[in-house]
C-alpha positions as CSV (number, residue, x, y, z in Angstrom):
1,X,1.6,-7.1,20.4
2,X,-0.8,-8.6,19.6
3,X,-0.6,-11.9,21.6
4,X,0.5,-14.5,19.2
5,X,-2.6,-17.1,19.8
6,X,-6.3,-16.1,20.2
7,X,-7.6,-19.6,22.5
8,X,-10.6,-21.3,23.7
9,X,-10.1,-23.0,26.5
10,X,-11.4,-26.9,26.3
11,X,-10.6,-28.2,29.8
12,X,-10.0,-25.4,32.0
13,X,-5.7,-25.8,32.8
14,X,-5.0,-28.7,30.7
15,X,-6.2,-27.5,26.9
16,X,-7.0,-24.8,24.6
17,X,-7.9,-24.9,21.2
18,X,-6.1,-22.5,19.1
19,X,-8.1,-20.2,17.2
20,X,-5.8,-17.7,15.6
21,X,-2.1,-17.8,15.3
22,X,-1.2,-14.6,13.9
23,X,1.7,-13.7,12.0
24,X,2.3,-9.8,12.5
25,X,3.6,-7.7,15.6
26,X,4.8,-4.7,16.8
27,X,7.0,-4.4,19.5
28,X,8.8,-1.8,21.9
29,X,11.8,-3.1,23.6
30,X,14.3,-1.9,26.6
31,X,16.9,-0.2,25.7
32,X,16.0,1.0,22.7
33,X,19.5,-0.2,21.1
34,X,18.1,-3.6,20.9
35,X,14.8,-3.3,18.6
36,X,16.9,-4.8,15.6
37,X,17.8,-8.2,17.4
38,X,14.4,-8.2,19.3
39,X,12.7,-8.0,15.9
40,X,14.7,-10.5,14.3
41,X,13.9,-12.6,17.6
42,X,9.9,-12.1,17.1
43,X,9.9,-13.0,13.7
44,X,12.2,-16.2,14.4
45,X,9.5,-17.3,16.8
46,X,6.0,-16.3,15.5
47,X,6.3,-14.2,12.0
48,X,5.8,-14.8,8.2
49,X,9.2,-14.2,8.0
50,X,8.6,-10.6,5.8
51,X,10.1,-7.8,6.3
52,X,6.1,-6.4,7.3
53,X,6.2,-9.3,9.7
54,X,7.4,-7.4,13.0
55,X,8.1,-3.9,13.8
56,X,8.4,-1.3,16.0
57,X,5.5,0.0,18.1
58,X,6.1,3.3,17.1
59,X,9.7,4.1,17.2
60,X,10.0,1.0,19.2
61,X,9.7,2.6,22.9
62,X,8.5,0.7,25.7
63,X,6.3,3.0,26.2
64,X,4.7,3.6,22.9
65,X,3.9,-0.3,23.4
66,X,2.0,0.5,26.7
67,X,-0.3,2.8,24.8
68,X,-0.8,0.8,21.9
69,X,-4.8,0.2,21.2
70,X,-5.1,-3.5,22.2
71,X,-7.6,-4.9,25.2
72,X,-7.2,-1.4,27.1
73,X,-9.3,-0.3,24.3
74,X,-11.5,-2.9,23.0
75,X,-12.7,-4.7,26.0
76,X,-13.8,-1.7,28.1
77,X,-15.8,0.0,24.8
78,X,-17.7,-3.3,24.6
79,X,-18.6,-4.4,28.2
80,X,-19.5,-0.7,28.9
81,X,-21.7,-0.5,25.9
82,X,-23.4,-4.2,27.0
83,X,-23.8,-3.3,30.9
84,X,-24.0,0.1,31.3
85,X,-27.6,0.0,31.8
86,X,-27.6,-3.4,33.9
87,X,-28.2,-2.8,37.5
88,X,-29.0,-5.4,40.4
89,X,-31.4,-7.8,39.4
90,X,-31.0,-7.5,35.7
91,X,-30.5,-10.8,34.2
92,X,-29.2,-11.2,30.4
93,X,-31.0,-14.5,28.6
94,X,-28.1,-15.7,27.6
95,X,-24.3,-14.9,27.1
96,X,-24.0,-12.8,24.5
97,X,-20.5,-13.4,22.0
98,X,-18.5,-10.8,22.5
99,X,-17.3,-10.0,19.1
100,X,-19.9,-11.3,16.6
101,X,-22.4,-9.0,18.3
102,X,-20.2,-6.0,18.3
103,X,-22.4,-3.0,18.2
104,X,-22.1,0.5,16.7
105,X,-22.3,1.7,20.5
106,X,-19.2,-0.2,21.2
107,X,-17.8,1.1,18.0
108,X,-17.9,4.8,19.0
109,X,-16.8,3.8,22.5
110,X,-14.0,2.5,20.7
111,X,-12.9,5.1,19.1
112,X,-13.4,7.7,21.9
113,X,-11.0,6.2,24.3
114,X,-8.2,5.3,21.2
115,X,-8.6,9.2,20.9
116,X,-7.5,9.7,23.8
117,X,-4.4,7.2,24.0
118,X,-3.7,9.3,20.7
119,X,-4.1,12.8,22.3
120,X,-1.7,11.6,25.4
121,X,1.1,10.0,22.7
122,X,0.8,13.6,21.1
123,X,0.6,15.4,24.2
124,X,3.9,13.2,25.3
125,X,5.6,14.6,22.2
126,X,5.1,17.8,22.6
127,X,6.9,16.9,26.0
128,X,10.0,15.9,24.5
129,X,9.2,12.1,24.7
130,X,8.3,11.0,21.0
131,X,5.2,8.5,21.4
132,X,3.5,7.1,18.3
133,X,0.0,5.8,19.0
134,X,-2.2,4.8,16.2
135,X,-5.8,4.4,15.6
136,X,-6.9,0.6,16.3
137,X,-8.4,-0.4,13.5
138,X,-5.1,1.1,11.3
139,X,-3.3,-0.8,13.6
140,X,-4.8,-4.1,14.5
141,X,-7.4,-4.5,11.7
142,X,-5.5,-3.2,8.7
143,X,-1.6,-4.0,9.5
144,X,-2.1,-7.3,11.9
145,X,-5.0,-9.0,10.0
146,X,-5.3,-7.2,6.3
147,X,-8.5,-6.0,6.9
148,X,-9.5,-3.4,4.0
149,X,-9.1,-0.4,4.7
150,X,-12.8,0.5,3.7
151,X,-13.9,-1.8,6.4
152,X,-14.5,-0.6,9.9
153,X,-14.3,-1.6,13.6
154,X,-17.7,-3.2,13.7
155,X,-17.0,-5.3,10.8
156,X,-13.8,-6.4,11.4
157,X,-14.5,-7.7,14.8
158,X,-18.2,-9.3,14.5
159,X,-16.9,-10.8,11.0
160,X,-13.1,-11.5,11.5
161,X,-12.7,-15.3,12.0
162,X,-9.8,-15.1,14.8
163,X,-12.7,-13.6,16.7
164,X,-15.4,-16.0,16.6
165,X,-16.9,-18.0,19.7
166,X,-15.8,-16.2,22.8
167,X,-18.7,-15.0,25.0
168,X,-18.3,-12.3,27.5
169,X,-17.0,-12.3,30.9
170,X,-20.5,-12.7,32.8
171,X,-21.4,-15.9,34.8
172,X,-24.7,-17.8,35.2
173,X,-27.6,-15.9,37.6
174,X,-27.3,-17.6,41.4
175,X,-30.8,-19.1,40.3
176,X,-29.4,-20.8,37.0
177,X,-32.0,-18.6,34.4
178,X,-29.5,-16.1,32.2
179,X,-26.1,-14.2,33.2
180,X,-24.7,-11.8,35.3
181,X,-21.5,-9.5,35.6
182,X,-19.3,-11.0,38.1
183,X,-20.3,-9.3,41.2
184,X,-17.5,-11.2,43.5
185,X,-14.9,-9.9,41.3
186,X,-16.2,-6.5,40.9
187,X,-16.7,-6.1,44.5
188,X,-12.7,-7.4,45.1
189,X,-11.3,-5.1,42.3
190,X,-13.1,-2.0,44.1
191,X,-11.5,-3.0,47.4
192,X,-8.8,-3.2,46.3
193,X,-9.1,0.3,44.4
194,X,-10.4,1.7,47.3
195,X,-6.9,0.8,49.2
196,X,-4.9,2.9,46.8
197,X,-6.1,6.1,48.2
């Protein structure tokens, strides 16, 4: 983690234009016995080639890279932020960019749900089963992009260049005037939900 190439997509399976290749990782691998070679093996194919370049997720677990603060955390905090309000028949004006207009809203958001992948890594060690899960922005801002650590989330992700350009996941209104949440997808991800009962 991260992915190594932040993308735009030009022509929809056929090209992307590469925004971001970054240069720093963290990675679990299974068994554990293998971290060494796999981080030799990440930095051979994507790293600066410094010893910062890759390393562990934590102690390197599998699962301590499950919990890691990636999309599980950012994307929820920011679409929940920009649509928690929105009900049928709201339409947006226009596509808002995802990053750029990061909000202090989505922020806190942020931070509450990293909280609690940091409470259940500590809650995991208590059991036994050493999980290290950090904060994002220590993490993804400070070690993967060299953010300063006086910044914060908001600034970091409406400012970082690796982040400009992308809109969020809404589609044009079924009468062509502003955006909408996806509705077909919503309604097929709570069917299928609702089948796990």
């Amino acid at each position: 983690m991260p992915m190594p190439f932040n993308c735009r997509i030009e022509t929809f399976g056929k090209l992307v234009q590469v925004q971001e290749l970054k240069k720093k990782y963290s990675i679990g691998v299974m068994p554990l016995k293998k971290l060494p070679e796999c981080i030799d093996l990440v930095n051979d194919m994507f790293g600066s080639g410094s010893d910062e370049s890759v390393k562990a997720a934590g102690t390197g677990s599998f699962l301590e890279a499950t919990l890691f603060p990636i999309n599980a955390v950012i994307h929820p905090a920011r679409l929940i932020t920009l649509l928690s309000n929105w009900k049928e028949g709201d339409v947006l004006d226009e596509n808002p960019l995802f990053y750029e207009y990061f909000t202090d809203e989505a922020e806190e958001m942020m931070n509450m749900i990293n909280a609690d992948l940091v409470a259940i890594g500590k809650g995991l060690t208590e059991k036994g089963c050493p999980v290290d899960v950090p904060h994002i922005f220590d993490w993804l801002a400070v070690h993967v992009y060299d953010e300063p650590n006086t910044s914060n989330l908001k600034t970091f992700f409406s400012t970082n260049d690796g982040y400009k350009g992308f809109r969020c996941p809404l589609v044009p209104a079924k009468n062509g005037n502003g955006y909408v949440p996806n509705q077909t997808l919503q309604t097929d991800t709570l069917q299928r939900i609702s089948t796990l009962d």
